[in-house]
N, C-alpha and C positions, 0 to 999 in steps of 0.2 A: 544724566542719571548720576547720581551719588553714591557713594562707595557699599552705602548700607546697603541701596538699593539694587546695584552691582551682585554684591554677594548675596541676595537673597534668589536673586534671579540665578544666579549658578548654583545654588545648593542646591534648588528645584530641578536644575535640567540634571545633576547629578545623581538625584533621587529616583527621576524616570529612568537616567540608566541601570540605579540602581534592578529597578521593579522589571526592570527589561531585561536584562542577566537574570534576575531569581526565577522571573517567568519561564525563559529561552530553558534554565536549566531543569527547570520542574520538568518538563516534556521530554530534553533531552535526554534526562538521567534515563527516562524507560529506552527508549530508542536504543542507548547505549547497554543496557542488560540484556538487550536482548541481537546488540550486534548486528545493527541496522546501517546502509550505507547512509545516512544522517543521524551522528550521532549527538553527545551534548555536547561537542563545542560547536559542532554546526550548527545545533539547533540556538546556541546563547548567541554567538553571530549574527545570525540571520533576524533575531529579535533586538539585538543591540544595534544592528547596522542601521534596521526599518523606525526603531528609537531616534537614533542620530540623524539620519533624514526627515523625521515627522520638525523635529527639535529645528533645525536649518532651515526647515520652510517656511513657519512658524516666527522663524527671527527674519528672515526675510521680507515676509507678507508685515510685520510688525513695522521695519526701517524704511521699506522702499513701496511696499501700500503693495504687495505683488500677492498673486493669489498662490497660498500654499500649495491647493491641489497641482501645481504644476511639477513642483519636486513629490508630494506624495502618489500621484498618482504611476508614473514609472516605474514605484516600485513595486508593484503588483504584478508588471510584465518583467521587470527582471527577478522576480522571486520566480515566475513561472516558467523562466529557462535554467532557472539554477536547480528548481525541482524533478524539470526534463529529465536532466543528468542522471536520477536517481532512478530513474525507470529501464527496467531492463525487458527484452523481449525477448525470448527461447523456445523454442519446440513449443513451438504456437501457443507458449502461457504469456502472461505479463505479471512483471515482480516489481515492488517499489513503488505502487502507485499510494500505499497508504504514508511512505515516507516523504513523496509529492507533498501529499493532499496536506500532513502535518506540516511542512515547511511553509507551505501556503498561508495556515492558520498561524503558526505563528509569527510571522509577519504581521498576520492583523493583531495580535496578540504586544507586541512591540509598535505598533506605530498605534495601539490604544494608549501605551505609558506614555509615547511620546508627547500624546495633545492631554494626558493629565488624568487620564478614567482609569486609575491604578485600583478599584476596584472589581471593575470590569476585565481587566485584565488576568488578574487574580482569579475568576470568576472562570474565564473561556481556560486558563490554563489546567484548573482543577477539573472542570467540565474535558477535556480532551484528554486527559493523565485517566480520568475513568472509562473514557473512550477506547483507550487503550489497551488497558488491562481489564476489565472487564467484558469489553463486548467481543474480544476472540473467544471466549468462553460459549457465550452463545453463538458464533459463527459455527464452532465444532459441534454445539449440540445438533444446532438445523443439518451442518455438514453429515453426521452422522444420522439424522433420522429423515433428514431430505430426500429429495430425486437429485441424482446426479448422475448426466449423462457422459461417458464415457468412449472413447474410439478405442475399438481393438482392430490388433494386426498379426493374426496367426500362421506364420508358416509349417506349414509337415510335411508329410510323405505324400503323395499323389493316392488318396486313396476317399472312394465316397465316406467309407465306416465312419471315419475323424469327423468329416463334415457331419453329419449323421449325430455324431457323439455331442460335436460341439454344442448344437444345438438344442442336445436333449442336458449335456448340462449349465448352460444357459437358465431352463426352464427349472435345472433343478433347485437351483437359487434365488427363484420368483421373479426374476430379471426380463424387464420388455426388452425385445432389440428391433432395431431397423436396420435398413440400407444392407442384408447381410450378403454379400457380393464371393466367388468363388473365381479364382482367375490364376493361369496355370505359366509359371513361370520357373523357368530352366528347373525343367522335371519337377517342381514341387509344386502345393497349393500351396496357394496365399488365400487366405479367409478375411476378410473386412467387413465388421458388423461395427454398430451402436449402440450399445446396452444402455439401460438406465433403470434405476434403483438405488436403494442404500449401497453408502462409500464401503460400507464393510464386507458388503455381499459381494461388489465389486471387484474388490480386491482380494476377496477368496476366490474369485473367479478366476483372477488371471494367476493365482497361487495352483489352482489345478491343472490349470492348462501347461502350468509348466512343468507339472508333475507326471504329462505323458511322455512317452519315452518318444513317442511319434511325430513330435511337436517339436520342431528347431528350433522355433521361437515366437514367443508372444509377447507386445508389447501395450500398454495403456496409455493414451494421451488422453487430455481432457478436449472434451468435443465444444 
């Protein structure tokens, strides 16, 4: 290959890194405003790195007649344990899956510039930048006029009235419940029901309950 030819082949794979950094950080920057554990320089990484490997396989399958897919496709499993990392599990919720799922895509987002569809790329990164910030907007509308079911955990006084009370304000909120269980532990009731309704009703629920003086303690988990 000849020198011209040389450099024209490296300004291109430099190009793709370029589009792989602007990409990576297009995503990243949100991630980072909003103080996500994947933020932009994770996110430029993980599209430069999936770049730099598309690019290697591609030289590869070019000199030695080898099939790219065998360096691109690994990286689909190692993006999916680097994504692992960011998933956290707590009090029976799970956090981080949407910083997964974005590491995921930008990967494919990065190993698009790598094989040259830097439109495409451009394309899925704008498409997920409004995935973003737009569509928690409507998670919170449904959140807020959805059904969301709830576990409550009410401790008090040993006394029927409370149960009695619980129940009727339950009803006074519009709130269905199930499973509502009464179980009598070192001298107190423990109350376990399920409610479900609006997130707002919800949690003026558990705002009364702890408004009684009778009431040790009430807790909310998502069921």
């Amino acid at each position: 290959m000849n020198g011209l030819g040389f450099e024209s082949e490296l300004l291109l794979d430099i190009f793709k890194i370029f589009i792989a950094v602007l990409c990576g950080g297009i995503i990243g920057f949100e991630r980072e405003l909003k103080d996500k554990p994947a933020g932009l320089r994770t996110n430029i990484l993980v599209a430069t790195g999936s770049c730099l490997f598309v690019i290697f396989g591609l030289k590869v399958a070019g000199s030695y007649g080898d099939d790219p897919g065998r360096i691109m496709g690994p990286i689909i499993t190692g993006i999916g344990f680097l994504g692992a990392g960011t998933i956290i599990r707590a009090r029976g919720s799970v956090r981080g899956l949407t910083s997964a799922a974005t590491i995921w895509v930008v990967a494919g987002v990065g190993m698009s510039a790598g094989l040259g569809q830097f439109i495409l790329a451009l394309a899925i990164s704008i498409l997920v930048l409004f995935i973003l910030l737009i569509l928690p907007k409507a998670e919170d509308f449904i959140s807020e006029y959805g059904i969301k079911y709830q576990e409550f955990t009410v401790v008090s006084k040993p006394s029927a009235a409370i149960v009695h009370w619980v129940r009727r304000l339950i009803g006074k909120f519009s709130l269905g419940y199930t499973r509502f269980q009464v179980t009598r532990e070192k001298g107190l009731f423990k109350i376990d029901f399920v409610a479900h309704g609006k997130e707002s009703d919800l949690v003026n629920l558990l705002a009364q309950l702890l408004k009684n003086p009778d009431i040790k303690e009430a807790m909310m988990e998502e069921s």
